[in-house]
C-alpha positions as CSV (number, residue, x, y, z in Angstrom):
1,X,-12.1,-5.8,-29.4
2,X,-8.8,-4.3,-29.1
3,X,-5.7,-6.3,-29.9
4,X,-1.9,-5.2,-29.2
5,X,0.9,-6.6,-29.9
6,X,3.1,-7.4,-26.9
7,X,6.8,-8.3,-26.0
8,X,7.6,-12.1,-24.8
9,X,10.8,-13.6,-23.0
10,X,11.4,-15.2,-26.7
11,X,12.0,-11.9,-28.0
12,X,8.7,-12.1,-30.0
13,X,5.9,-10.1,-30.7
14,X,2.8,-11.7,-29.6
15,X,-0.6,-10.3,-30.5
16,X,-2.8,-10.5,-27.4
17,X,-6.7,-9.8,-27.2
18,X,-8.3,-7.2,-24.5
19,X,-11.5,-7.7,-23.2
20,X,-14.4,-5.7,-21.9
21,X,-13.7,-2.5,-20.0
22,X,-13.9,-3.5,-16.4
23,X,-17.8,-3.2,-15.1
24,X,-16.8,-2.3,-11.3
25,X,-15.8,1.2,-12.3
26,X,-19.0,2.4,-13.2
27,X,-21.2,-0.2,-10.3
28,X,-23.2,2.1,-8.6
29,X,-22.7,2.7,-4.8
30,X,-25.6,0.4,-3.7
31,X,-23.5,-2.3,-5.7
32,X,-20.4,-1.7,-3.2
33,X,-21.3,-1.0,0.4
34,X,-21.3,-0.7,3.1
35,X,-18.5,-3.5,3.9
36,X,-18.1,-5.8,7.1
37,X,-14.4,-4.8,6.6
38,X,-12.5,-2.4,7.0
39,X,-10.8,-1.7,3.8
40,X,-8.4,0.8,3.6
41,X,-6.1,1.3,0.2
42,X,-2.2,2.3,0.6
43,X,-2.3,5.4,-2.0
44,X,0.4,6.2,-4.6
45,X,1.5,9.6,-5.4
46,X,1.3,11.2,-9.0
47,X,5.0,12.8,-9.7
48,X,5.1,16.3,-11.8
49,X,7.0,15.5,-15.2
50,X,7.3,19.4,-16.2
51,X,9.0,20.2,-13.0
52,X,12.3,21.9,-13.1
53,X,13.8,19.4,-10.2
54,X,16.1,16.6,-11.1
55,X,13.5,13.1,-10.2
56,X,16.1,11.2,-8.5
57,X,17.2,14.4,-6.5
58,X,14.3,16.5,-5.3
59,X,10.3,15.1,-5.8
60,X,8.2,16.9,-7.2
61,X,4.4,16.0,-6.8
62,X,1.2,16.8,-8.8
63,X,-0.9,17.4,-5.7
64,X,-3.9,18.2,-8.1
65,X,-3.9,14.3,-9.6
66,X,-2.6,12.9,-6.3
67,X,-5.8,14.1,-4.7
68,X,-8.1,13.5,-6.9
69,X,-7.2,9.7,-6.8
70,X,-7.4,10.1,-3.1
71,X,-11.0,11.0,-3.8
72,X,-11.4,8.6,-6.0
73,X,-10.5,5.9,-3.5
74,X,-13.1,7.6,-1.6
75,X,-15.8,7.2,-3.7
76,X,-15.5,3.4,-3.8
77,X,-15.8,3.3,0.0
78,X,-12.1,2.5,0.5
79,X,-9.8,4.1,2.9
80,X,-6.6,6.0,2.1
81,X,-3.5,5.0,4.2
82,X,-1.2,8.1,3.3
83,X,2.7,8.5,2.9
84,X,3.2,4.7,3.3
85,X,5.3,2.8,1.2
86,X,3.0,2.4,-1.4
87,X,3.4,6.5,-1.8
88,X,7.4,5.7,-1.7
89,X,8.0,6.8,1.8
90,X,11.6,5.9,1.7
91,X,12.4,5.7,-1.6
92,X,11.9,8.9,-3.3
93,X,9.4,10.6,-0.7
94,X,10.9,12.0,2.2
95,X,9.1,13.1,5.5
96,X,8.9,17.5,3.9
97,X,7.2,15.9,1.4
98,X,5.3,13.1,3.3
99,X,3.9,15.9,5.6
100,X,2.6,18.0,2.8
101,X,0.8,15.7,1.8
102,X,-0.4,14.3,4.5
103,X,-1.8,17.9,5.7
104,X,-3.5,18.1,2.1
105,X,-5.2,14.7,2.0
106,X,-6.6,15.4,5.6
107,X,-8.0,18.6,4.8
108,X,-9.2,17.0,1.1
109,X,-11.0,14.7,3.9
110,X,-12.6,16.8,5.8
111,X,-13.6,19.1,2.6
112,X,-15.9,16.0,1.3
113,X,-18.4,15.9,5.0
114,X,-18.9,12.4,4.7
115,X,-16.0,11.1,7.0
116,X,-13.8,9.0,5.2
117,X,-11.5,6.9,6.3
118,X,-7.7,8.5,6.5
119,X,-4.7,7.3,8.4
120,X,-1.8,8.2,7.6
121,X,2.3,6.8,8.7
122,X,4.3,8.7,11.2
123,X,8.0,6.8,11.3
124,X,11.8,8.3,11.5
125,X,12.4,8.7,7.8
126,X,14.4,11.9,8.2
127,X,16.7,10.3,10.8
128,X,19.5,8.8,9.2
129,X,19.9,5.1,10.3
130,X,23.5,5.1,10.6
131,X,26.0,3.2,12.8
132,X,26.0,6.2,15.4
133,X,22.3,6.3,15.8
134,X,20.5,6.1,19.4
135,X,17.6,5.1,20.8
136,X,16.8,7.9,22.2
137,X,17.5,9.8,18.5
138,X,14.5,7.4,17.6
139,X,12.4,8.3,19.8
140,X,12.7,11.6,19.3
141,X,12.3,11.2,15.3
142,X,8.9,9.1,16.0
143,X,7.8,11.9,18.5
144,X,8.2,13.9,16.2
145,X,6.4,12.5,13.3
146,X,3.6,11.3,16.0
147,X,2.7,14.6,16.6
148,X,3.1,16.4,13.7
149,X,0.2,14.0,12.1
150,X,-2.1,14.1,15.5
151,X,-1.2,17.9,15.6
152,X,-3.0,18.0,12.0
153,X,-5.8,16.1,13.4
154,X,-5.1,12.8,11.7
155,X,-4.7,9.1,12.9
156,X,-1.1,7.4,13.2
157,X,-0.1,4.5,11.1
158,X,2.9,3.9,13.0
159,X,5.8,2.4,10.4
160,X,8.8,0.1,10.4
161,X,12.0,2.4,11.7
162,X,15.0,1.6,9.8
163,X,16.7,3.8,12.0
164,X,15.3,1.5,15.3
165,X,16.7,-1.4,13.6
166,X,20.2,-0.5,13.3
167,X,19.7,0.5,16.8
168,X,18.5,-1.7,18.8
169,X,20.5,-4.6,20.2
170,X,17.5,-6.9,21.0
171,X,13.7,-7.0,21.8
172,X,13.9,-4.8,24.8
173,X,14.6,-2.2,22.8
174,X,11.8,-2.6,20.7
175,X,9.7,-2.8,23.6
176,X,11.0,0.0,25.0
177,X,10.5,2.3,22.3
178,X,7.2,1.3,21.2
179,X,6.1,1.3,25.0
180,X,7.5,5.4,25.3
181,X,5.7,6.2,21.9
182,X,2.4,4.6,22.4
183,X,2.0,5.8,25.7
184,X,1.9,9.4,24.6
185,X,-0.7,9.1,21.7
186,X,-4.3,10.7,22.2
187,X,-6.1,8.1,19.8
188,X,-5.3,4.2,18.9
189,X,-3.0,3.5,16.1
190,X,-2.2,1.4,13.6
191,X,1.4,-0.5,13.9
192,X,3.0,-2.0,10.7
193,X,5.1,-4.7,10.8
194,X,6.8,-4.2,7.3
195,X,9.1,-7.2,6.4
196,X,13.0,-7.3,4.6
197,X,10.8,-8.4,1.5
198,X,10.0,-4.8,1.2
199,X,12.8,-3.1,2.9
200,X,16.0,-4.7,3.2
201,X,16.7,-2.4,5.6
202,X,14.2,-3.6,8.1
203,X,16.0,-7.5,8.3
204,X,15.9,-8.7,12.0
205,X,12.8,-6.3,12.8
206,X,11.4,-7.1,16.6
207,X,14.8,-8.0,17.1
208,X,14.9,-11.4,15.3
209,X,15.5,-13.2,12.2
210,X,13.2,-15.7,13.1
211,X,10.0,-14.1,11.9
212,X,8.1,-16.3,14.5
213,X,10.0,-14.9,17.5
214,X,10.2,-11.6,16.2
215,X,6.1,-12.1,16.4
216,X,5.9,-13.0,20.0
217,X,8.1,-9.3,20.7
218,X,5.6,-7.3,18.9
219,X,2.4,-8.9,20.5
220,X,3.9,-8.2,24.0
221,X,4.0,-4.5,22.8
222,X,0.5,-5.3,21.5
223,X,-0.7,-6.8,24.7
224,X,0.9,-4.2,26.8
225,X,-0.6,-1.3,24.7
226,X,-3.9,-2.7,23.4
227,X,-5.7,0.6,24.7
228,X,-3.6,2.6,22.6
229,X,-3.6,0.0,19.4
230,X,-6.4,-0.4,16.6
231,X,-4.5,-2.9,14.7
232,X,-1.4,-4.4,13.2
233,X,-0.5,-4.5,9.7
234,X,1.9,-7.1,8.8
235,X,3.2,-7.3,5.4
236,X,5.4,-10.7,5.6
237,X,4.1,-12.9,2.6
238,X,3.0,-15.4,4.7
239,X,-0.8,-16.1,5.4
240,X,0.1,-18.9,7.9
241,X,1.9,-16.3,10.1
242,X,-0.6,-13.7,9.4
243,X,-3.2,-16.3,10.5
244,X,-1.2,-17.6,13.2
245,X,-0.4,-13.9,15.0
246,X,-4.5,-13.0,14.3
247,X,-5.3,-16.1,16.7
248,X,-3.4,-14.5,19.4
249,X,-3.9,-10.5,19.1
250,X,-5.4,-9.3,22.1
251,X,-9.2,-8.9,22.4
252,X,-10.0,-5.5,20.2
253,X,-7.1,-5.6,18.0
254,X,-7.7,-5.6,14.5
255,X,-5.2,-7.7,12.2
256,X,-4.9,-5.8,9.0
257,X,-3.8,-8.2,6.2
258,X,-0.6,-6.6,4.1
259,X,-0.4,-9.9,2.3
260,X,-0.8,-9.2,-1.5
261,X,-0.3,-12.5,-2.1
262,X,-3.1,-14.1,-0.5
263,X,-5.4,-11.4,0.3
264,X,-8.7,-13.0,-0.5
265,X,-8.9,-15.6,1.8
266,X,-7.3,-14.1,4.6
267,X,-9.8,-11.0,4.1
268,X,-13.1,-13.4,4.1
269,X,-11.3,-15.4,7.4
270,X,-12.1,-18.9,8.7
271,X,-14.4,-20.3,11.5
272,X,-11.6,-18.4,14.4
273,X,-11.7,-15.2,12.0
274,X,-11.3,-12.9,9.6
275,X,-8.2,-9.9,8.8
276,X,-9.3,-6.6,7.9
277,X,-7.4,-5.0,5.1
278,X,-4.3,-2.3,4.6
279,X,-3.0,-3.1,0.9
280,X,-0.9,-1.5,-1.5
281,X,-2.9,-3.6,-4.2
282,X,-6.1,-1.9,-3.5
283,X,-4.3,1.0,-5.2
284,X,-4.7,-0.3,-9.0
285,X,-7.6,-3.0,-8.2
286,X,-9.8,-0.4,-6.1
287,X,-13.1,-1.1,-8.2
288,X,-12.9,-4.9,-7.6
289,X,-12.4,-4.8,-4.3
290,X,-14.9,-2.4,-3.9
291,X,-17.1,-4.7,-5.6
292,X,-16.2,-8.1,-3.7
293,X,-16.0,-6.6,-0.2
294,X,-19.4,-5.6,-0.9
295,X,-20.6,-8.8,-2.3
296,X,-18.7,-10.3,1.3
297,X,-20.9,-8.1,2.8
298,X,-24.1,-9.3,1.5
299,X,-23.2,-12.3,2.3
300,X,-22.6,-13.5,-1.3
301,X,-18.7,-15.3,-0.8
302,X,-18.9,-17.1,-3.6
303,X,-19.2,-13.4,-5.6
304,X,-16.6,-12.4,-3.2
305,X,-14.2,-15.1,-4.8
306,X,-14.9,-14.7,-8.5
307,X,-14.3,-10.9,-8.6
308,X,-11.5,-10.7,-6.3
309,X,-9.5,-13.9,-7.2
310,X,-8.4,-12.9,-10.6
311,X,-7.0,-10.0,-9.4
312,X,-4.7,-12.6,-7.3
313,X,-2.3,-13.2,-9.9
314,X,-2.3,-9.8,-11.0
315,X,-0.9,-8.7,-7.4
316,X,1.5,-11.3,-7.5
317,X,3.2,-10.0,-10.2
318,X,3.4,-6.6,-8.8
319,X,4.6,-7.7,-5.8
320,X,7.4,-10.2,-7.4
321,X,10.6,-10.1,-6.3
322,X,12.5,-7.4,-5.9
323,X,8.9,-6.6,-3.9
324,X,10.1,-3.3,-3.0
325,X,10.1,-2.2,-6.9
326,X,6.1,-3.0,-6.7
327,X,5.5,0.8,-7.1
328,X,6.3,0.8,-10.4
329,X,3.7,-1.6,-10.9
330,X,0.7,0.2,-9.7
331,X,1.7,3.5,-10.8
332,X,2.3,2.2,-14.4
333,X,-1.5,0.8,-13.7
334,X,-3.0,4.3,-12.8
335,X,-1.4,5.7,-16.1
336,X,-2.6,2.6,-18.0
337,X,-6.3,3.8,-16.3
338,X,-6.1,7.2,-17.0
339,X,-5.1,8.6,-13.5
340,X,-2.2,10.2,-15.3
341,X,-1.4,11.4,-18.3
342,X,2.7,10.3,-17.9
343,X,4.1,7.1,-16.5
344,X,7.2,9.2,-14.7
345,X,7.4,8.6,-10.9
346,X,9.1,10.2,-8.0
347,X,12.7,9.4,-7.9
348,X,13.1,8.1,-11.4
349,X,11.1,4.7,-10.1
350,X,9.5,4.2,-13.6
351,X,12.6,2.0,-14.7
352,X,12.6,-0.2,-11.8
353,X,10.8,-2.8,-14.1
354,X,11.5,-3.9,-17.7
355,X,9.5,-4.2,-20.5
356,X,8.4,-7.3,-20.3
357,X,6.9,-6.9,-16.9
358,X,4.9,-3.9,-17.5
359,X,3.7,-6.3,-21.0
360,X,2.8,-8.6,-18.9
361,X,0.7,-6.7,-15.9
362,X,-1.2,-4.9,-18.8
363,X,-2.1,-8.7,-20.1
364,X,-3.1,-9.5,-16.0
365,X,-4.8,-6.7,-15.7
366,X,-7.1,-7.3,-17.9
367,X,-7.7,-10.9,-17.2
368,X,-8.4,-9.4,-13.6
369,X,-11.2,-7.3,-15.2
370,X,-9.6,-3.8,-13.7
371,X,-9.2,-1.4,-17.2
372,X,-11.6,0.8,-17.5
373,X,-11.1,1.9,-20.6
374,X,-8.9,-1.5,-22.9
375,X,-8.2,1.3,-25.7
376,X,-7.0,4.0,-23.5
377,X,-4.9,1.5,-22.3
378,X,-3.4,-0.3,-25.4
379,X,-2.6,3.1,-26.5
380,X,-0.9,4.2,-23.8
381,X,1.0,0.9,-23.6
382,X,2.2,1.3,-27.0
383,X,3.6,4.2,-26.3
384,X,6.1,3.2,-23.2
385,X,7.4,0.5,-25.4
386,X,8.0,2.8,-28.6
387,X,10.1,4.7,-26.1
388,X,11.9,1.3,-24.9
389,X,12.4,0.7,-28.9
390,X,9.2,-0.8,-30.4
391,X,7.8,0.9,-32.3
């Protein structure tokens, strides 16, 4: 067994216990799939520490390592949703950059012959969402982006506009905008509703406050457009409205859950249905959702459950408030796993925790069963805190 000591809120030292290395890693592929979900994983990019650009200035990506989890990903049977959030769209990765890699991971698709599943977010990041900013400037920005991913042959994940949302005066405008976009794409997409929780930014979305009015706006966009719609993502921290707006999508629309806080249940549904899944968690936890969504599949829930519910409390804390830091979280997680061989992230996002929250996800993560290797990761976790001071 491998013990560390970690960092408490007293100001202690407390010597904590790691267990097994995580089995889901190494499960074989007839242990996984195929799912009766679909299960797509919101990717994090791997930033370049021996790059001559300033972090918080310029990004600077490993594309090598930022692949190769994209593969990895892959391999599990997940999906990759690219340049989202997760990937810090909007907070260190800007739409040059987004596009880059968005081209790479779609030709890194096609290279592999066994059609994985890609999608990737086209939004109005490189519009500036000031007081002076039209519709019709939004429009053209999500054009733009809209066509740039379809011109590279990929599918549209169409994101929150900041830029819309200083814009629009009510939920015409929404309408109105989402109405002109969707009706030039040439396959279904996937709209996410991405909530103030993770972009303060996007407050009063849909043209509302009132998250539950702000709903009925976006499903008459969904029920005008269903043709032109696979889904909706929402990402609101709420599995009552998640379940609530799933009751009333229109027939052939997919809800994609964006919940990390209550993921497990609203993926294996009730007796009116079930969401699919779009989750920055299924970054770090890949394995064990690999492993449950197959158990789901087989029909074994109660599997489902035990391998998926510890990682519950393990998303929660990534996700705690201020949610939006929650990158930090699952990139600290991919070093901790040996993804990478720093814990530096684009735009200088490494110290958007403290100490004692990256002490405590390394103790979670464990409990949820997700290190593959427990040394690997003690070592590596005594290192960040000898550079915090404890050595």
């Amino acid at each position: 067994m491998v013990e560390i000591a970690l960092p408490t809120a007293d100001r202690r030292l407390e010597r904590y216990r790691l267990g097994e290395p995580s089995p889901y890693w190494t499960a074989g592929g007839e242990a996984r799939g195929p799912f009766n979900r679909v299960a797509i994983a919101a990717a994090h990019v791997v930033a370049d520490p021996l790059a001559e650009q300033d972090p918080w200035v310029e990004p600077a990506i490993d594309w090598d390592r930022t692949l190769a989890y994209r593969e990895a990903l892959w391999d599990l049977g997940l999906g990759v949703a690219e340049a989202m959030d997760t990937a810090q769209r909007g907070m260190g990765l800007g739409w040059p950059q987004a596009k880059e890699l968005i081209a790479r991971a779609l030709e890194r698709a096609r290279a592999r012959g066994d059609d994985p599943v890609i999608a990737s977010g086209a939004g109005t990041d490189h519009l500036e969402a000031g007081p002076g900013v039209t519709l019709d400037q939004v429009v053209a920005a999500y054009e733009e982006q809209v066509s740039t991913v379809e011109g590279l042959g990929g599918r549209v994940i169409l994101m929150a506009s900041r830029a819309l949302a200083k814009a629009a005066r009510g939920p015409e405008d929404y309408q109105k905008v989402y109405g002109h976009i969707l009706s030039q794409v040439s396959r279904p997409v996937i709209i996410h509703w991405l909530g103030e929780m993770f972009d303060p930014a996007l407050e009063g979305y849909w043209g509302s406050g009132d998250h539950l009015a702000a709903m009925d706006t976006c499903l008459s966009v969904l029920q005008d457009n269903a043709d032109k719609i696979d889904g909706v993502k929402i990402s609101l921290l709420s599995k009552d409205k998640e379940i609530a707006m799933r009751r009333r999508l229109p027939a052939g629309v997919r809800m994609y859950t964006g919940d990390d806080f209550n993921y497990a249940e609203l993926i294996h549904g009730d007796e009116q249905g079930h969401s699919d899944a779009l989750l920055g968690i299924f970054d770090p936890i890949a394995p064990a959702a690999s492993a449950a969504l197959g158990a789901l599949a087989r029909g074994e829930d109660k599997a489902f459950f035990e391998i998926l519910e510890p990682t519950v409390a393990l998303s929660r804390h990534v996700f705690r408030a201020p949610t939006r830091f929650y990158k930090t979280g699952v990139v600290f997680l991919a070093y901790l796993n040996g993804f990478q061989d720093h814990f530096v992230m684009v735009g200088g996002q490494q110290s958007a925790r403290s100490l004692l929250h990256l002490a405590e996800l390394l103790r979670l993560a464990d409990k949820a069963r997700v290190l593959r290797d427990p040394e690997l990761a003690a070592r590596r976790m005594r290192e960040v805190m000898a550079v915090q001071g404890l050595a």
